[in-house]
C-alpha positions in Angstrom: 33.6 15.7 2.6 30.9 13.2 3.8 31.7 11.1 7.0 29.7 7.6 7.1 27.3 7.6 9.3 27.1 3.8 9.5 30.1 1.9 8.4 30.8 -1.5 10.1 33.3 -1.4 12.9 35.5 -4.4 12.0 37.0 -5.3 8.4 34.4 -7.5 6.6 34.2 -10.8 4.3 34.2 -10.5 1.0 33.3 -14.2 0.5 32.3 -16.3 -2.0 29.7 -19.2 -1.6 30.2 -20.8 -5.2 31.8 -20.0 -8.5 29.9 -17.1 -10.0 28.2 -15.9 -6.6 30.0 -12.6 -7.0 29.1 -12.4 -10.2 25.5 -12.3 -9.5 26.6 -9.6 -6.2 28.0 -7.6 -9.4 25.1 -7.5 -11.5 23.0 -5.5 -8.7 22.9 -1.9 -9.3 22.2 -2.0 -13.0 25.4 -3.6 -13.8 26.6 -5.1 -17.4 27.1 -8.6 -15.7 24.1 -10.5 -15.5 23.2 -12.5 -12.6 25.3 -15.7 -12.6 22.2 -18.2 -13.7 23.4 -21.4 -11.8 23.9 -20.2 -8.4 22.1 -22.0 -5.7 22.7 -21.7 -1.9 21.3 -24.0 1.1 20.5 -22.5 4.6 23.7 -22.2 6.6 25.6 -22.9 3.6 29.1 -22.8 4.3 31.0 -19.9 2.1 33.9 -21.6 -0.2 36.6 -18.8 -0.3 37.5 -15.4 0.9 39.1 -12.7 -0.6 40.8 -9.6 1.6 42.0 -12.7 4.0 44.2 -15.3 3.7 41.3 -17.7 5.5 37.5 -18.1 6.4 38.8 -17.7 10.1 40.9 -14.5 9.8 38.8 -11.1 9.9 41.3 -8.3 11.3 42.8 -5.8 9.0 46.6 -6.5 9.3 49.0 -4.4 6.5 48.2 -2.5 3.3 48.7 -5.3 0.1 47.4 -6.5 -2.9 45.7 -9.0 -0.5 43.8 -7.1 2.2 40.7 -4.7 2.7 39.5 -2.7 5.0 36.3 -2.4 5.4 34.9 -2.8 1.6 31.3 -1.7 1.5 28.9 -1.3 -1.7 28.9 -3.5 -4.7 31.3 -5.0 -6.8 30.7 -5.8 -10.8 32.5 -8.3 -12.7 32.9 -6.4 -16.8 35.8 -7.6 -19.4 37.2 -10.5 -17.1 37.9 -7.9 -14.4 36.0 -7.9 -11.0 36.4 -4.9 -9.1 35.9 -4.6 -5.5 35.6 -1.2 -3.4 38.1 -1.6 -0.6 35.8 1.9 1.3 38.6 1.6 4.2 41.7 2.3 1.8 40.1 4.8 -0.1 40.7 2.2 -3.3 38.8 0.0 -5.6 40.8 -3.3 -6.0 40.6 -5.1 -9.4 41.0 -8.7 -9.8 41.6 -11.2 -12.6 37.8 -12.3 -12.6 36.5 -14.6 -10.0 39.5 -15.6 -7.7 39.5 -19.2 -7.3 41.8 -19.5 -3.8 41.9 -17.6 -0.7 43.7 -14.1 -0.4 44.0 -13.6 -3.8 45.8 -10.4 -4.8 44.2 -7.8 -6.8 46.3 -6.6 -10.5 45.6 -3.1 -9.9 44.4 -0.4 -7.8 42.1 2.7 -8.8 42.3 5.2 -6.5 45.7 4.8 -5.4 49.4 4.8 -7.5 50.0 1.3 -6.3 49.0 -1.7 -4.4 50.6 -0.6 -1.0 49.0 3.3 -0.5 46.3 4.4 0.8 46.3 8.0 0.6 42.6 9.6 1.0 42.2 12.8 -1.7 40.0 14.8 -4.1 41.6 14.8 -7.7 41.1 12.3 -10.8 43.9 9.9 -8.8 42.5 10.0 -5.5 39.2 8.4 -4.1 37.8 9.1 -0.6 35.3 5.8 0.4 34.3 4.1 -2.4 31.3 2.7 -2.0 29.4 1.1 -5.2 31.0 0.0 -8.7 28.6 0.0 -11.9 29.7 -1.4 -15.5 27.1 -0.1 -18.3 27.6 0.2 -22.1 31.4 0.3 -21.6 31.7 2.3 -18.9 32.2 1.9 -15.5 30.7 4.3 -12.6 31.6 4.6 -8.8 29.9 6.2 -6.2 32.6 7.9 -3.8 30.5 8.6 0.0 33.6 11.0 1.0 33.7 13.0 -1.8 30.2 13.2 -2.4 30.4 12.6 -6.3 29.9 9.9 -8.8 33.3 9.5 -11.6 32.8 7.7 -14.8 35.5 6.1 -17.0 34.8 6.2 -20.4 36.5 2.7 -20.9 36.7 0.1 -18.3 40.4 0.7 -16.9 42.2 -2.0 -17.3 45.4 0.1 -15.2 46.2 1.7 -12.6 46.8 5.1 -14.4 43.2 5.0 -16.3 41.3 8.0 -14.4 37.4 8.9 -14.9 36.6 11.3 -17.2 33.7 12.9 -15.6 32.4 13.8 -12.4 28.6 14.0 -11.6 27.8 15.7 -8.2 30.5 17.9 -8.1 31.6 20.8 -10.7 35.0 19.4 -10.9 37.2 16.8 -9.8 39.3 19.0 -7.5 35.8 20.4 -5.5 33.3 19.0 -2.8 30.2 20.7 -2.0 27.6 18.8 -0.1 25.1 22.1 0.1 21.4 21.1 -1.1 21.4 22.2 -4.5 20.5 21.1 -8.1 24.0 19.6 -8.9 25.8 18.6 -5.7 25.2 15.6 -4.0 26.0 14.5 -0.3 27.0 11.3 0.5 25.8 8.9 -2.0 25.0 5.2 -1.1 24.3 3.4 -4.2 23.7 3.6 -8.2 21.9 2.4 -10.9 22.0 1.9 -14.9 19.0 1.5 -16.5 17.9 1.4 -20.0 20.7 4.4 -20.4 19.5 6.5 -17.3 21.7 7.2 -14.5 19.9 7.5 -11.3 21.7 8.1 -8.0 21.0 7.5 -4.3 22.1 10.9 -2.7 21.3 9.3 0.9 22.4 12.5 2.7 20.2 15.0 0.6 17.4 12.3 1.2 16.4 11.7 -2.8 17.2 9.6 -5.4 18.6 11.6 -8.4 17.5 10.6 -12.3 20.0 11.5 -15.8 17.8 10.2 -18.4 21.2 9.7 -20.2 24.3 9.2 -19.0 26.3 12.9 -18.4 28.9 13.7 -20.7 30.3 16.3 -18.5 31.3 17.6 -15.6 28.3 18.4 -13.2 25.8 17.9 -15.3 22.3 18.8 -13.4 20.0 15.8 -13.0 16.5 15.7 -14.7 14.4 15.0 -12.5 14.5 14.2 -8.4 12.6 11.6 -6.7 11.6 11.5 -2.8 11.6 15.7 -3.2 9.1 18.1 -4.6 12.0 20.2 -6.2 16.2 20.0 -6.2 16.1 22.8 -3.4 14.3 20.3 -0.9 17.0 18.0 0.8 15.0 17.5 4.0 13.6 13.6 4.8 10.2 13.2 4.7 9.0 17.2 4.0 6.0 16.7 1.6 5.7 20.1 1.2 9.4 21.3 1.4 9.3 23.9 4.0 11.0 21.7 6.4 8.0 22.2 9.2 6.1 19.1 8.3 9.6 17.1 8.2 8.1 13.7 9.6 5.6 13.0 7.4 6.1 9.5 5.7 4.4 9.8 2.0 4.3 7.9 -0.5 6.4 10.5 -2.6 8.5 11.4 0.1 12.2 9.3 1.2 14.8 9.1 4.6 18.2 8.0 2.9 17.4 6.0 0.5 21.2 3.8 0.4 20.2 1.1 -2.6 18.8 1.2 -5.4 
């Protein structure tokens, strides 16, 4: 289980400058939403709403509700009407009923937990530990998940709470969590991509960026091919040759965590 190495100390803002701002947030990371096309900001702009705080004043992490966050971190992605929103602190990814139009607005469902008022941190097809980045591509929806060192993918975007991911990438199961530098695990992944039906990966910890040139239809499925690393037995950052002993050269082929991509 990966520990963050650089989460924020205090619960933070989702907030929302204009209609469709978070819509454009969710179309980062090779999402299915594309970036919302009438979204203009001013400098200083004032944000218009908030969500995971009942006001643009209140910032401390009170109770576990269909209301609140704790520390969400990553992307969100707006697919199907539904905007989900990785709460990293409670181990949950919050989904909404599209854009929320007032302050606080609570979430329908949770993934990741059995209800709206748990947060219980695990390693199964239920449980999440820090959710970090949500993806929606060709009817699918992907999350990166820092703790448990592993990417899940639904099949169908859930639309409930008892709608698990079908596959597991990083990991050999859903019920194991191996962060050792080899072909298939992965340690600590920051962010993800879908492009043009590849699946690439930022597996910060293992200091690479991982490429599926289509997306893995099961469980562990080894990447094919490995960016920032002259072979999938290399994890060290920037070792050009990957023997470790010239580990500070910065290359152009080599990477030190890569977190977005």
């Amino acid at each position: 289980m990966t520990t963050r190495r650089h989460r924020t100390a205090l619960p933070v803002l989702a907030a929302v400058a204009a209609a469709g701002a978070i819509a454009a947030c969710g179309g980062s990371g090779g999402s299915s939403t594309p970036p919302a096309p009438h979204v203009t900001f001013t400098t200083f702009q004032a944000a218009s709403l908030v969500i995971g705080q009942p006001d643009l004043t209140s910032g401390d992490f009170v109770d576990l509700l269909s209301t609140t966050m704790q520390n969400p971190y990553g992307d969100p992605t707006l697919v199907d009407g539904i905007l989900f929103v990785p709460d990293y602190g409670n181990n949950r990814v919050l989904a909404f009923g599209g854009i929320p139009t007032a302050n606080g607005a609570p979430a329908l469902f949770a993934l990741g937990q059995q209800d709206l008022v748990s947060d219980v941190e695990g390693l199964s097809t239920t449980a999440m530990s820090g959710p970090q980045t949500v993806v929606a591509y060709g009817g699918k929806l992907f999350l990166t998940e820092y703790g448990n060192d592993r990417v899940t993918i639904w099949d169908a975007i859930p639309a409930g709470t008892a709608e698990v991911p079908s596959i597991v990438v990083g990991q050999q199961d859903f019920v194991h969590d191996s962060d050792a530098c080899t072909t298939t695990n992965i340690n600590g992944p920051e962010s993800i991509a879908v492009v043009a039906g590849k699946l690439l990966v930022a597996d910060s910890n293992h200091n690479r960026v991982l490429v599926w040139n289509t997306i893995p239809t099961t469980n562990g499925k080894a990447p094919d091919l490995v960016l920032g690393q002259q072979d999938f037995l290399s994890c060290e950052a920037n070792d050009p040759d990957g023997t470790s002993s010239t580990a500070t050269a910065v290359t152009a082929t080599t990477m030190r965590y890569p977190a977005g991509i």
